[in-house]
N, C-alpha and C positions, 0 to 999 in steps of 0.2 A: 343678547341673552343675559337673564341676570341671577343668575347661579355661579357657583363659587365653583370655580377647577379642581376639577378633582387631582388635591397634592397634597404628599403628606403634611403634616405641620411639623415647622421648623423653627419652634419657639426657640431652642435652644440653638438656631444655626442663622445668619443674615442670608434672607433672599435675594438671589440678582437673578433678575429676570432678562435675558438676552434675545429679542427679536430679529430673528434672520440668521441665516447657516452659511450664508456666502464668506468670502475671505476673511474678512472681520468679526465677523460671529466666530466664524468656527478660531479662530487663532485666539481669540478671546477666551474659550472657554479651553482649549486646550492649555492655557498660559495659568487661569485661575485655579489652580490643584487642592486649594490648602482649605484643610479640613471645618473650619469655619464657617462656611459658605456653602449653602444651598443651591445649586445651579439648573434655573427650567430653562432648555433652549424651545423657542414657539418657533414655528416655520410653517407655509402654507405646505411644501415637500416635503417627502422623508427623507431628504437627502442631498448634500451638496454636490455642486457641478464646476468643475475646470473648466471653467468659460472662455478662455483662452485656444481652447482645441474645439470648439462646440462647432466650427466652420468645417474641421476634420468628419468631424460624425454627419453634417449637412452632405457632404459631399463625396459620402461611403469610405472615410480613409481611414477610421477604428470605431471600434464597438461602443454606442453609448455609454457602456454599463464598464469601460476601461477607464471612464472620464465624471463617473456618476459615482457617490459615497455613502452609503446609509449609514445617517447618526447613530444610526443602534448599535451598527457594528466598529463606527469608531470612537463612541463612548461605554462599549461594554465593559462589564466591571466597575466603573465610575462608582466612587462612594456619592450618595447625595443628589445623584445626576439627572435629572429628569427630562424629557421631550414629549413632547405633545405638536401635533399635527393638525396648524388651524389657521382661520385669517386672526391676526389681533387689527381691531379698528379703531380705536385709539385708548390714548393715556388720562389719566386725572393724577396730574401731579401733585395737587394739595392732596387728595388721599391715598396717594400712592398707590393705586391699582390702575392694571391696565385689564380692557374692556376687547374679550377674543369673541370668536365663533363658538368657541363651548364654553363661555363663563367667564367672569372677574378674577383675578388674581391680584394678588396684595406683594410688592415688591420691598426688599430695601434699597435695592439698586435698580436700575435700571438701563439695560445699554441698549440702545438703537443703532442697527447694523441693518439695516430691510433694503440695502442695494440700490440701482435705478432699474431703471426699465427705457425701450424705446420711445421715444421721442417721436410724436411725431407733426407738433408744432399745431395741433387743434386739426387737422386736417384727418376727418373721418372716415370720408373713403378711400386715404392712403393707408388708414390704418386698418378697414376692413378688407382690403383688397393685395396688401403686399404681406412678404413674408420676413421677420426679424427673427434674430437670434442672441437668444437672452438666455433660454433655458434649452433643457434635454427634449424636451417637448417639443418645443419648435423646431430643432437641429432635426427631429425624428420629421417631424411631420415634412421640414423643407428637404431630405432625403427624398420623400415618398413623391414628390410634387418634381423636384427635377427628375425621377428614374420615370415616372406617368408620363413625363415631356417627351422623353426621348420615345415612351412606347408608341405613345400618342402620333407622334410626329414619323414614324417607320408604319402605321396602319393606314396613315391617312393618303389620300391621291389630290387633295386639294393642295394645292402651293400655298396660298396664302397664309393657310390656317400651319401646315408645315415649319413656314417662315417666322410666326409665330410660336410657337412651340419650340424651336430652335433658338431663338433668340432669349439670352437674360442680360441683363440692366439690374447691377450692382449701383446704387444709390449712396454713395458718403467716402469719401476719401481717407478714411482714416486707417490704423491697421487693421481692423475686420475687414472690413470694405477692399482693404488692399488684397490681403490673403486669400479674401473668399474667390477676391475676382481670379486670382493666380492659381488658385484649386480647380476650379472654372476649367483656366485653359489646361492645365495638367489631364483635367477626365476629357477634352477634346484631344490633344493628342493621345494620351493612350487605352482610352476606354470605347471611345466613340468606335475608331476606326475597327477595332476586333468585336465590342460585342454587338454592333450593328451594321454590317458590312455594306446594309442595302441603303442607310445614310450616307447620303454628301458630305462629309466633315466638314468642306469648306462650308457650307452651310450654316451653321454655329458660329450664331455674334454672338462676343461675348462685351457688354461696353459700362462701363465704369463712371459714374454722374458724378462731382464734384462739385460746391459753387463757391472755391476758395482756386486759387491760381496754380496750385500744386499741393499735390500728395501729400500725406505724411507731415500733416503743418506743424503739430506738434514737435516733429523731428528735424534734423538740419538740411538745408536743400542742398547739401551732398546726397545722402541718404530721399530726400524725394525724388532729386534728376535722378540716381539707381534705380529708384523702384519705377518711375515712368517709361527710362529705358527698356527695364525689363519684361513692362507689362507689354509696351508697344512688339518686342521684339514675340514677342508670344500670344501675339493677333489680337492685343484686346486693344479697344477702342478707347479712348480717353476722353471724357466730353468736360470739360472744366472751365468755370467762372457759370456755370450753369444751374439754372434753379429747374426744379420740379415744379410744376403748376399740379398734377392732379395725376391720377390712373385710373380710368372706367372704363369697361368696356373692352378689359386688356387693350387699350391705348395707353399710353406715359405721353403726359402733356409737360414737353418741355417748354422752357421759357424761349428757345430760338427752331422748334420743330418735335415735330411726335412720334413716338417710334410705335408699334403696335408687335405688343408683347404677351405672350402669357407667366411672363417669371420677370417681377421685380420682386427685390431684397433689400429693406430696407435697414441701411448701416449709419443713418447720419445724425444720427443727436442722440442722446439720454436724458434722462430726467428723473430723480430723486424718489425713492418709493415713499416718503417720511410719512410716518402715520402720522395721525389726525389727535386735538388733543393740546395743541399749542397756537398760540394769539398769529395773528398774521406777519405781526413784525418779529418772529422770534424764525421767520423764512427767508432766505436771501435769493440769489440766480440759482435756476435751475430747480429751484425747489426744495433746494438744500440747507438740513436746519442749521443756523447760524451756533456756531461753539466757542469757548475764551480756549487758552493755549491747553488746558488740560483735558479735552472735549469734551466738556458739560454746557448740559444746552439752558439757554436764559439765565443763566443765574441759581440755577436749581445745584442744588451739591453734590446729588445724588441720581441723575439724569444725564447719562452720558449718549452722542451721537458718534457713530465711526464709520470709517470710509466714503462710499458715492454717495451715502447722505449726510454727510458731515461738511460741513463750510467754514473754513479755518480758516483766514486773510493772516498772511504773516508779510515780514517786508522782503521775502525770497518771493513768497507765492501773493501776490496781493489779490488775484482771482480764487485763490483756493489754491487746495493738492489735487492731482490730474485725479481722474477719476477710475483707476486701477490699481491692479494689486498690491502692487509693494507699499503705498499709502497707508492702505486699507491694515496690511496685516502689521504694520508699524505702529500704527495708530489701537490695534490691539494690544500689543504686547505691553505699550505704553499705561495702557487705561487699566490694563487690569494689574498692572505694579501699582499705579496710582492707589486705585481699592484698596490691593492691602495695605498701601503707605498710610490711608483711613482708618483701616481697624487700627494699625499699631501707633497712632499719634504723629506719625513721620510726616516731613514736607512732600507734598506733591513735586514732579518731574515735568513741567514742560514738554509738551512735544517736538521734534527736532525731523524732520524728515532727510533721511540719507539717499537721494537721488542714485539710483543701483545702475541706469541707463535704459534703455528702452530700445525694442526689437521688432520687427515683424518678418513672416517670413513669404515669399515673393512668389513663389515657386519652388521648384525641386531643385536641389544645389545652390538655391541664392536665398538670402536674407540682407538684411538689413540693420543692424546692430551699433548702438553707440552707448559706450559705458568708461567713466573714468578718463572723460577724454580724449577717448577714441574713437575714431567713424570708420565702419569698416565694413563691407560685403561680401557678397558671393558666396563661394562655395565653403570658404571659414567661419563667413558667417552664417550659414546653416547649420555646419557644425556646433556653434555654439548655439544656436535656438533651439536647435534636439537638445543638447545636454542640458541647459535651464531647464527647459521644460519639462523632462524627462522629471531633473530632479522636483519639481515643486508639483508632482504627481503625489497623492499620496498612497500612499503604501505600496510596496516591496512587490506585490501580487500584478497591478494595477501598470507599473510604468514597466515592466518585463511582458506584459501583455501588448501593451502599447509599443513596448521595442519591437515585439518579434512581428506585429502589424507592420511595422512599417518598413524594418526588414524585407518580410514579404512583399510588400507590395513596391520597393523600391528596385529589388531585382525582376521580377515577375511581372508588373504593371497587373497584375492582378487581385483581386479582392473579393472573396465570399459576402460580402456588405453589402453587394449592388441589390439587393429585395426589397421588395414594397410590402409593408406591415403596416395595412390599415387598423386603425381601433377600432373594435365591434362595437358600435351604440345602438341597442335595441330601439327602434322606429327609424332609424336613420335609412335615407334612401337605398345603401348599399344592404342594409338586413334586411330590408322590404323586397330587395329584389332574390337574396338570398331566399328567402320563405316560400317567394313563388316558384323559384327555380325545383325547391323540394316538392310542391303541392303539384309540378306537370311530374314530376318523379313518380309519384304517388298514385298519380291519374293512370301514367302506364303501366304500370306493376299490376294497378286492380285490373286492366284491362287483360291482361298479360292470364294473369288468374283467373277472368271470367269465362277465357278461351280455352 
């Protein structure tokens, strides 16, 4: 499109245009207050997501919308502040405008934050056929796709197809991969057996692909040998040093045998959203645009990248910073002191990342946590993954909802969550069939009438 966005003019203000609402975005533009500065955040959503719990919402354990954030309501009142809800498809750095779905805009800054996405290494029919979780969207839809499984698998008399429908295959050892699998077995033991009584529990494999030798590789194999303990002792299967060949036909074609499935979840790679817009060498692994210590990308002065698309080699991290939050919103607060150290003639700040430790959690009373030097489990370590996590909820409304969720559901084993909320799409198979369902409605009414 090549129409100007409709924004006010801010001759008299420096524009910084900030693409993406994830951790970096949003810490970004919450950091930039100061009255000088025009600030458009673009995003394809209205809304940021605590991607960190989206495996919770997968797996009915709090309400999407406890974990979802509309910029409107957390930039309202903002002087200056603007949002607009679009794809941007790329940059033209010589004229500093970047090229959206509704129109051109003209920046003076420019910060790139657009996140990753799933991975899934060129392979098409893994990616049309499994299900990831990246956004609210997909946590919803993989909600709707496991509770159909279970319904599915309690109408049916065939075994086979049972067998299938019972079974999921978690794909990637890392901490989603880990969590999700450990949510897995939490709704086998206390969901299956009450709200389906006429199901086998033992029934329900739940098996976990890996093609790295252990868990948690990122983490210390203290903390792996824990989490493999735990998952084994909570019936999940472990298949590791193992690759995926393919999924069709609800079969999963491993590299040493095939399981035949209707629920894989694809947890095992990421990869860089970096718009478009920059030379091929200005891209490193992963996709990710290459930055000097201040995240400015090529050379540009005014062209900054942050977090999962940012590639920083320092001589702590010579791969980069991991590709998660604490990175991400450091590398914000960083960038946007940078800016103003700009307007006001000051030196730039190097980036310095403070490694805070890293957690996942296992199941119910167990995590995995290691911070400051310490490696430590179980039931403390849950303790402390609630309370991080709690805290790095935003707003007051939001983590008190999330408490008394899981409150409830930690005493009760129960939860209002478990429904299936299909999206109505006009022609789609399910309104097709709804219309005819109305039109035999219709048929006996008249008949009804003519009698």
């Amino acid at each position: 499109m090549d129409r100007l966005m409709d924004i006010p003019s801010s001759a008299e203000l420096k524009r910084v245009v900030v693409v993406g609402g994830g951790f970096a975005g949003l810490n970004f533009c919450k950091r930039l207050k100061d009255e000088r500065f025009q600030i458009v955040l673009l995003d394809k959503t209205n809304h940021h997501n605590f991607q960190p719990l989206l495996y919770q919402v997968a797996t009915a354990g709090v309400e999407p919308s406890s974990i979802s954030f509309p910029f409107r309501s957390l930039f309202a009142g903002r002087k200056n502040f603007h949002i607009r809800m679009c794809e941007v498809l790329e940059t033209d750095a010589e004229t500093q405008e970047v090229k959206t779905s509704i129109g051109r805009l003209h920046y003076d800054y420019l910060v790139i934050a657009t996140g990753c996405d799933t991975n899934y290494f060129g392979n098409k029919a893994l990616e049309e056929n499994t299900m990831a979780l990246k956004t609210t969207a997909e946590a919803l839809y993989n909600r709707n796709h496991i509770l159909e499984s279970f319904e599915r698998a309690v109408d049916t008399d065939d075994m086979q197809e049972r067998e299938k429908l019972l079974t999921f295959v978690v794909v990637g050892g890392g901490a989603t991969g880990v969590e999700l699998a450990g949510a897995l077995a939490e709704m086998r033991r206390f969901v299956l057996r009450k709200d389906y009584p006429d199901l086998d529990v033992d029934k329900m494999r739940i098996i976990l692909v890996d093609g790295k030798d252990r868990l948690l590789y990122s983490f210390k194999p203290k903390s792996s040998r824990e989490a493999e303990e735990y998952l084994r002792y909570r019936g999940v299967e472990l298949k590791q040093k193992t690759r995926v060949l393919g999924y069709e036909n609800e079969v999963l074609r491993l590299s040493n045998e095939e399981i035949p499935t209707a629920n894989v979840f694809w947890t095992a790679g990421v990869i860089a959203n970096s718009m478009g817009g920059f030379s091929s060498d200005m891209y490193g692994h992963g996709n990710r645009l290459i930055v000097d210590e201040f995240n400015r990308v090529g050379g540009y002065k005014n062209v900054f990248a942050l977090g999962d698309t940012a590639l920083m080699k320092q001589k702590d991290w010579p791969d980069g910073h991991p590709q998660v939050a604490q990175p991400a919103m450091q590398q914000a607060d960083n960038c946007a002191d940078n800016i103003l150290a700009m307007e006001n003639g000051e030196a730039l700040k190097p980036f310095k990342y403070h490694d805070r430790g890293s957690m996942a959690t296992i199941g119910r009373n167990h995590a995995v946590v290691e911070t400051k030097g310490l490696v430590f489990g179980g039931f403390l370590g849950w303790l402390v993954w609630l309370v991080i996590h709690l805290m790095n909820i935003v707003g007051f409304k939001n983590r008190l909802l999330i408490f008394i969720d899981w409150v409830w559901s930690y005493f009760t084993h129960n939860s209002n969550l478990r429904i299936v909320v299909r999206p109505l799409i006009k022609g789609d198979r399910l309104y097709r069939l709804m219309k005819a369902q109305e039109q035999i409605r219709e048929q006996k009414y008249k008949k009804t009438d003519n009698s």
